[in-house]
C-alpha positions, 0 to 999 in steps of 0.5 A: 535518522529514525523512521517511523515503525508501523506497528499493530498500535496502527491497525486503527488506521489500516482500517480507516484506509480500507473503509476510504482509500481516497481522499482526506485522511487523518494525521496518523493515517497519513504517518503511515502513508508517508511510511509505506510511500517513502523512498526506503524500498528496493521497488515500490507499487504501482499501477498501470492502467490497462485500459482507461477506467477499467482495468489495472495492472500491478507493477514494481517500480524499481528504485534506480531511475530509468529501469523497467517497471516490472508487471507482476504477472495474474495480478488484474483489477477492475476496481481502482479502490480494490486495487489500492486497497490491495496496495496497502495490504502488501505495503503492510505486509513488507514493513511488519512482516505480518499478513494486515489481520483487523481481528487484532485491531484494540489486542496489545 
């Protein structure tokens, strides 16, 4: 089964997740959500929330069912959109290999 490759041709919706992380999101942001939020990772991303509505915690959610949720340590928010935002940027970064640079955005 062939997944889809998220690729500099997606920038445009790196950009519409940055400007508005939560709610609706056009059909190729959501392609590349459901990419960045599929079941192919050794760990996924999460948050913890440290104290109710304040401050968050990034985490690695391990693969295998019932293992530790593992902190990654001097990582706090206390902006929940800053914090997903952040998500995104590094979910980017695992799949291309490549820093998330808008610059590029409309470059072949």
């Amino acid at each position: 089964m062939s997944r889809y490759k998220i690729t500099r041709d997606d920038l445009e919706f790196a950009r519409e997740f940055l400007d508005d992380p939560v709610g609706y999101h056009s059909p190729g942001l959501q392609r590349v959500l459901n990419r960045m939020r599929g079941p192919a990772w050794e760990f996924k991303y999460v948050l913890v929330a440290q104290q109710r509505h304040a401050i968050w915690l990034l985490a690695k959610l391990p693969k295998a069912r019932g293992s530790q949720v593992e902190i990654v340590e001097d990582v706090i928010y206390t902006d929940l959109l800053d914090a997903e935002r952040d998500i995104f940027r590094r979910r980017w970064r695992d799949l291309t290999g490549e820093e998330l640079d808008l610059s590029l955005e409309g470059t072949p």
